[in-house]
N, C-alpha and C positions, 0 to 999 in steps of 0.2 A: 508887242514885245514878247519873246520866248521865255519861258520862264524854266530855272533851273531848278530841278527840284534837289530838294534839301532835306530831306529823311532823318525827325529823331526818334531813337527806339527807344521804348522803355519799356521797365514794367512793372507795372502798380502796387502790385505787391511790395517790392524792396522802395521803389523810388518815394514815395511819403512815409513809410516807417519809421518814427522816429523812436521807436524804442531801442534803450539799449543792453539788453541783458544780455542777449545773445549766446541762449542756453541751445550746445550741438543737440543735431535731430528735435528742437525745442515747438512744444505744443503751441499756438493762438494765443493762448492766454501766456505763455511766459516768454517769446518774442514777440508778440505784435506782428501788424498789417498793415500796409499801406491803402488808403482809399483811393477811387475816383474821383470825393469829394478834394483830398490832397489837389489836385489839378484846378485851379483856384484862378480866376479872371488874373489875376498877379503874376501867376509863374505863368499861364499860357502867354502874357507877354512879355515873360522873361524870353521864353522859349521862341518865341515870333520875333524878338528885337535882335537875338542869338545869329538870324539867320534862317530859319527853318523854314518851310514849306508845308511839310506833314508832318504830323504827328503816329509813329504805328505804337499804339496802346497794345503791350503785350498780352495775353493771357485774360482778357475779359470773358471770353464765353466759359460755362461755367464746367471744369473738371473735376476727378475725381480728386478726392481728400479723404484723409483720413480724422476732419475736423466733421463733429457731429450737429450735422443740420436738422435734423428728425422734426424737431421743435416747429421748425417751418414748413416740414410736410417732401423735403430730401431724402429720401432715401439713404440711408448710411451707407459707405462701401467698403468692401472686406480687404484690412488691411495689405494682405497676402496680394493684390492686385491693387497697389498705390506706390508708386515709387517717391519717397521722400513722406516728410507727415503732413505739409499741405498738397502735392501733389504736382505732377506734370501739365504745367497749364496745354499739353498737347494729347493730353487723353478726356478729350472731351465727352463730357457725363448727358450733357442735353445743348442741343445745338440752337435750343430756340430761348435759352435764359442767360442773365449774367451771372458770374462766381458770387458766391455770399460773403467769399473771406473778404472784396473790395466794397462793399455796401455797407455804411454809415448805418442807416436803418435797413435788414434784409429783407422783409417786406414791401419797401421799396425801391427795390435796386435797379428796376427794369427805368423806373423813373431817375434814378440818381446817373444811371446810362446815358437815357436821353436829354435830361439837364448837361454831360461831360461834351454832349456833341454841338450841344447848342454854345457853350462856352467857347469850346474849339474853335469851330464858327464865327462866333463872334472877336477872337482874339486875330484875325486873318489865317488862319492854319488850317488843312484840311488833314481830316480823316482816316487812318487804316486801323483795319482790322485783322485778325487770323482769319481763313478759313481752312481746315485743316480735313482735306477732304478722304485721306487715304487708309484713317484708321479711329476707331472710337475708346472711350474705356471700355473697360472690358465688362462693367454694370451697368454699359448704358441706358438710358431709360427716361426720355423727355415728359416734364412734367406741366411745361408751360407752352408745348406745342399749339398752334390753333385747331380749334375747333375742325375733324374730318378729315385730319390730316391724322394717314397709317406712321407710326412708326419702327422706326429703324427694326428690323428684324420680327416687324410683328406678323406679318403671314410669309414668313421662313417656312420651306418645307425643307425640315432639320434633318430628314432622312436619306437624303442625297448631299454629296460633295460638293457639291457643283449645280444651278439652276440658274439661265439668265434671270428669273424671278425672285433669285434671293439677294438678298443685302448684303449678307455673311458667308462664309466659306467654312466648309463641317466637318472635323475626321469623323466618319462614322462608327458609331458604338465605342466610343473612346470619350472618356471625363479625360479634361483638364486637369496634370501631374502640376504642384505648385509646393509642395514640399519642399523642392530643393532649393527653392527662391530666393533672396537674401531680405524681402521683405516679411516673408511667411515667420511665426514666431512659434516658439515651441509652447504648446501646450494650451493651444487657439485652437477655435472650432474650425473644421479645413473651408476654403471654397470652395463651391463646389460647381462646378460647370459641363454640362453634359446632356448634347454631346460638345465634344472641344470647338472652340473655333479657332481658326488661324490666324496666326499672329501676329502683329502690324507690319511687322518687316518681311513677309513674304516667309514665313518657316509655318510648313503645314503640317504639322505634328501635333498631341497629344502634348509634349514636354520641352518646351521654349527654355533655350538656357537662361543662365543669368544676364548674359549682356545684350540678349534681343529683346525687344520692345512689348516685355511680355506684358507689361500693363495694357498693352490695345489689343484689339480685335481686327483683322482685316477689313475691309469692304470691296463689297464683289460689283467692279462695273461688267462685266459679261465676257472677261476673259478667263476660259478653266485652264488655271496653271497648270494641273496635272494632266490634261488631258492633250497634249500637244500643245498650249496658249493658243490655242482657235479659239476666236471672237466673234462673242454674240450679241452685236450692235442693233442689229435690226429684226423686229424692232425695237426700240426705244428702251432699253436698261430700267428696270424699274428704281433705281440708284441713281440714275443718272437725274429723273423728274425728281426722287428727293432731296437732291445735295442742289440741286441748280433751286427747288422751291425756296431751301434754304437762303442763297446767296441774294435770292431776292427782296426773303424776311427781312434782312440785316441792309439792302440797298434802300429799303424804303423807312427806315431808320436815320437816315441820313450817311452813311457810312459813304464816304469818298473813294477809297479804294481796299482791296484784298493785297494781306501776303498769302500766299498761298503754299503750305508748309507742303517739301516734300513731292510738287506737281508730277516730278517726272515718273513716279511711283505709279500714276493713275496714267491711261489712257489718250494720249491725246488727242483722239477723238470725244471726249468726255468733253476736252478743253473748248471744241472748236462750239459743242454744242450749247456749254453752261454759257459761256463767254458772250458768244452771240447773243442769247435770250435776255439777259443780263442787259444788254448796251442797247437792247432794242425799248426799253423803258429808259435807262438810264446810262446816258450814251457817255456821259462823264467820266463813268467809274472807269478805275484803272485796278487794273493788274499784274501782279509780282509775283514771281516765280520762285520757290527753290529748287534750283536745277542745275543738278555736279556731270551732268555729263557733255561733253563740247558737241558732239555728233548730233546733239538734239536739239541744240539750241535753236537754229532757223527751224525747226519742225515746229516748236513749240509758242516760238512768233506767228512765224507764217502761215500755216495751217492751225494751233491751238489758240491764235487771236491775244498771245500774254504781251503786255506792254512794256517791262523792262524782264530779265532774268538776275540772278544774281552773278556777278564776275568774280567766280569764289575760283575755281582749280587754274584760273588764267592769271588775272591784273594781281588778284589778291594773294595767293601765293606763292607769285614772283615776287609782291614787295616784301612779304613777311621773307624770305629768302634773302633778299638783296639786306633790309635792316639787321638781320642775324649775322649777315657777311658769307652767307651760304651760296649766294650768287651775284654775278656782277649787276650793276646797273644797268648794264646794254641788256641786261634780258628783256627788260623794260617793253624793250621795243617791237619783240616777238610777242608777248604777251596784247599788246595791244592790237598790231598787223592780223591778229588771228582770228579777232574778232571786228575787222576794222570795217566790212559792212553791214554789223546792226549794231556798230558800237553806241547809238544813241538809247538801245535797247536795254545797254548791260549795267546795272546797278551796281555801282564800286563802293567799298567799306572798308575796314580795317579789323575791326573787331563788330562784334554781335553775340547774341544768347549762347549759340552755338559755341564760339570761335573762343579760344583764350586771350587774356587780357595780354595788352603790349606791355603792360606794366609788371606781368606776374613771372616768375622763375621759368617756367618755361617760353617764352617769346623773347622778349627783348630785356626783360628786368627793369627797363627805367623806359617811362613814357618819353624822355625827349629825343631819345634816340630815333622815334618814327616821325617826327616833325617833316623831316622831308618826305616822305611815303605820304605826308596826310596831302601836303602841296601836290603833290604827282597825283594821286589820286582823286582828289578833290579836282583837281584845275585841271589837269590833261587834255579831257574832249568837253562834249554837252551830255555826258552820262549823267544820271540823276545817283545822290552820294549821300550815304547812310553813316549819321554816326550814333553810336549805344552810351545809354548816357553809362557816366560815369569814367567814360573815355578820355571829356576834356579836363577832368583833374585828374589823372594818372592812377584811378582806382586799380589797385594790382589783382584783383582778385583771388587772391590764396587763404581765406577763412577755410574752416573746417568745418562746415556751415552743420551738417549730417551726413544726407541719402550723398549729395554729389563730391563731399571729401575736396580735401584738397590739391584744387586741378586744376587749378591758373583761371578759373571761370566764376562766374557771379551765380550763385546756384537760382536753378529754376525750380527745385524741390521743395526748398524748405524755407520754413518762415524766419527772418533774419532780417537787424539792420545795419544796410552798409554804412559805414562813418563817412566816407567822401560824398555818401549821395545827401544824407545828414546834412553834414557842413551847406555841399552847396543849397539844398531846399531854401535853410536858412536865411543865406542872403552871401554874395560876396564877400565880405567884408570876414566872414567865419572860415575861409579858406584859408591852408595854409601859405606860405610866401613861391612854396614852388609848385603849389597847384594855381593859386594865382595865374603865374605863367603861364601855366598851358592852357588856362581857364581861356586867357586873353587873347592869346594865339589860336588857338583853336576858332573863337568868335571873328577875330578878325579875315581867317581865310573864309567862314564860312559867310561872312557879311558880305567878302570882298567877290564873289563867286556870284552872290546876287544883284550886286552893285554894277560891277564892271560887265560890259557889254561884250567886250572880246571874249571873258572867260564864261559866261553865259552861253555866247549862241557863236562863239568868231571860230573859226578853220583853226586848224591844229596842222602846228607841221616838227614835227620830230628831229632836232639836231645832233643828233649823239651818232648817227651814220657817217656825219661827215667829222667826226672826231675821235674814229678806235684811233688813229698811231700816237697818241698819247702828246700830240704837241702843243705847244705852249701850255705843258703840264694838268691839260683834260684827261684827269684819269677814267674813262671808260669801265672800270672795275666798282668806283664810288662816287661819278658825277652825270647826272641826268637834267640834259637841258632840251627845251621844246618853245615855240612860238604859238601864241595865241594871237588873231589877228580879226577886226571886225571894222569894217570904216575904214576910218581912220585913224581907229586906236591898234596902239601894238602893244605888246606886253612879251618880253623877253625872262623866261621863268627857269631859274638852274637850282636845281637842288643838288645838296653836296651831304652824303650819305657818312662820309669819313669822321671822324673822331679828330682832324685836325680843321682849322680854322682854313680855308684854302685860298688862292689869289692864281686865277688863271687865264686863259686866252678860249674863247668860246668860236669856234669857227662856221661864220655862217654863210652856204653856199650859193652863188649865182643862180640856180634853181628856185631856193624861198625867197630871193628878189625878183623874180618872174611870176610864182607860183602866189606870194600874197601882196606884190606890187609893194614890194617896202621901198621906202625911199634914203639912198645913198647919203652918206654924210655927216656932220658933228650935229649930234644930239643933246638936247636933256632929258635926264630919264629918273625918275621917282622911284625909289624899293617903296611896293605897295605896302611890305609888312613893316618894314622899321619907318619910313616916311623919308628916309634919309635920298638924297638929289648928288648925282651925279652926271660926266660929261663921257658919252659912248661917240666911240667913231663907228660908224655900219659900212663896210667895204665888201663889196661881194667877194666872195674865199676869203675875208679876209677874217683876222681873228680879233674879237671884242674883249676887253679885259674885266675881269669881275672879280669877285672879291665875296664869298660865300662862308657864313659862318657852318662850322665843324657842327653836325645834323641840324643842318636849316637849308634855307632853301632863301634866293632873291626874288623877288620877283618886278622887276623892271619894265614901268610903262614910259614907251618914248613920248615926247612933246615935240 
């Protein structure tokens, strides 16, 4: 049997936090933290009975902070280079430990780690991790490395720009300018760094503005930016053996699969070579991409060896488009065709760390308005589908948290607890009556996705081509309908995007009676999500009548 994967994100930090003071920019001690222990044989089968697959545990490897671990032998880091006061779970401080803010006892975190994967494990779920291979904090400095193992920049020869031998990238004779920073504070002793290094997001300067990624450092796979981007693969990147030894510390951990923050940033020949070494032990593990460019996409399959990509500037920003009413429903269908041979590749979502909430001011403002986006997305092909907790109660994301302000997102900076993740931790029953809702809805498509066979693994065929002239009141502007088909099951799925309650005629054409051998004639057919049984006639050209509520979606298995 195929199995669909079913992606939930979280992260540790916010998600067991149950404090509630919720003081902006607020220290450890007057927000709180979420553990690893939080992740409790109970909720992993909350989380497994939800629906799910995997679990990607955000933010474990341990970054910088502006939370003082000395005590346990962490080195403190200068506030001037920490974005927020607990920090960027993406500026990673040591590649080979976990964060101390998610450890119960911090002295034994590395154990309260492998205890969360065993748990995993044992609830049916598998595994993902970060591995964020494109930039470090900017103090890095691994303290729980193994034994003989160089780290990250420690035979740097800092006096050149550029060496395929070095880790880091160097302006020469230039200290890091951090003054102007919006972390940097008056009347703090400066950081001091020098000579500078370059800075995560490819700016090779001495003085990184405000909105580039000044808390990281670059890392050098053997391409010199400055020097025409001529690449020095061979041989073998001395980055290239650290970052893939890495990937294997954390595979032999148990760890199921990698996201991989940012991939298209590095190399893709880096990809074809960590990837490889990687599967040649542990041929299981899987691989996830963050990757915004289309052009790159088959590259970074086919030659970089990554198992799905993310469907961010395709699937996913058509549907955020289509829900805002900023584009039609038929774009839908471009969005897909575009990517429609590795579409088993491209990991669909709605929302994530990144992305802003559907629920916050700037998206949609009310989570039920994507109800139909989640069906489309979710149900369409045999894409594997990521949802970010807090998604299925309508979390709107607009706190004022600190460092990330009020910006439609769940902050990754600062220590904070969110009330809907609260509530749900707690238990159902502590939900309000219209997160409920979505609680339910949300569980049932993500149940039904695992359950049913046609939307698991069956052919997808697209009807909305044979319905732009608008008749039998198929508005192509705000209704998106598609067939899923496996066997002998069929499942006829119309989402209706609009704000009114709709009743229309679905036309489906002589082609998808050929193409999935449907069979002619008076039907019974079950809405999967409401349970409710009705009577379809299936005529080829001819048109199906349905009946979709105003942002929901049917979805209709024939018998």
């Amino acid at each position: 049997m195929q199995e669909k994967v079913l992606i939930y994100q979280v992260l540790p930090r916010l998600y067991g936090n149950k404090c509630t003071a919720n003081v902006p920019a607020g220290t450890l001690a007057d927000n709180g933290c979420g553990k690893m222990n939080d992740f409790t044989d109970i909720e992993l089968k909350r989380i497994h009975d939800f629906g799910f697959t995997h679990v990607w545990y955000t933010g474990l490897i341990e970054h910088a902070t502006q939370t003082d671990y000395s005590e346990y032998g962490i080195a403190q880091d200068h506030p001037a280079v920490v974005k927020g006061v607990a920090g960027s779970p993406y500026a990673i401080k040591d590649y080979y430990d976990i964060d101390p803010d998610l450890a119960v006892n911090v002295k034994k975190r590395m154990k309260e780690f492998e205890a969360l994967v065993a748990r995993t494990h044992a609830a049916g779920l598998k595994f993902i991790i970060d591995f964020v291979p494109n930039h470090v904090a900017r103090q890095y400095k691994s303290d729980a490395k193994p034994a003989r193992v160089k780290d990250l920049g420690e035979t740097d020869d800092t006096s050149r720009h550029f060496s395929p031998n070095n880790n880091f990238y160097y302006i020469s004779e230039s200290p890091l300018r951090t003054s102007h920073l919006p972390s940097a504070k008056e009347g703090e002793k400066p950081y001091k760094e020098y000579p500078a290094r370059a800075t995560g997001n490819d700016v090779f300067s001495a003085m990184p503005g405000v909105n580039d990624w000044y808390e990281t450092i670059k890392l050098n796979y053997g391409v010199d930016y400055l020097g025409g981007r001529r690449c020095h693969f061979n041989p073998v990147p001395d980055t290239w053996k650290k970052m893939t030894a890495i990937l294997l510390f954390w595979a032999k951990k148990g760890v199921d699969a990698f996201r991989c923050d940012m991939a298209e940033m590095v190399p893709c020949e880096f990809w074809t070579y960590a990837i490889a070494e990687v599967k040649k032990k542990y041929p299981h593990i899987r691989f996830i991409a963050e990757v915004y460019n289309p052009a790159e996409y088959r590259n970074y399959i086919h030659r970089g060896g990554f198992d799905y990509l993310y469907d961010k500037v395709g699937l996913y920003d058509t549907l955020r488009a289509v829900v805002c009413g900023h584009a039609p429903a038929s774009a839908i269908t471009h969005a897909w065709q575009s990517v429609d041979d590795i579409h088993e590749h491209m990991l669909n979502f709605l929302e994530n760390h990144d992305e802003q909430r559907i629920a916050s001011e700037f998206f949609a403002g009310d989570a039920f308005k994507a109800l139909p986006a989640l069906v489309v997305s979710a149900c369409m092909r045999t894409s594997p589908f990521m949802l970010y907790a807090g998604q299925e109660v309508g979390e709107p994301g607009m706190d004022a948290e600190g460092f990330s302000g009020r910006d439609g997102r769940t902050t990754i900076f600062d220590y904070w607890g969110v009330k809907s993740l609260q509530r749900l931790t707690l238990g159902e029953i502590y939900l309000r009556p219209e997160e409920q809702q979505l609680y339910s809805y949300h569980r049932r498509i993500m149940t039904l996705c695992g359950r049913e066979a046609a939307l698991r693994e069956g052919s997808f065929y697209d009807l909305t081509y044979a319905n732009l002239d608008w008749a039998s009141g198929f508005n192509p502007d705000r209704h998106f309908a598609f067939i899923r088909k496996h066997e002998d099951e069929t499942i006829l799925i119309v989402a209706n995007f609009s704000e009114q309650n709709s009743a229309f005629g679905v036309r489906i054409p002589a082609h998808a009676f050929e193409y999935l051998k449907l069979r002619a004639g008076v039907q019974m057919a079950t809405d999967l999500i409401s349970g409710e049984m009705q009577t379809l006639e299936l005529r080829p050209d001819a048109h199906v009548s349905v009946s979709v509520p105003a942002h929901g979606a049917v979805m209709l298995k024939l018998k």
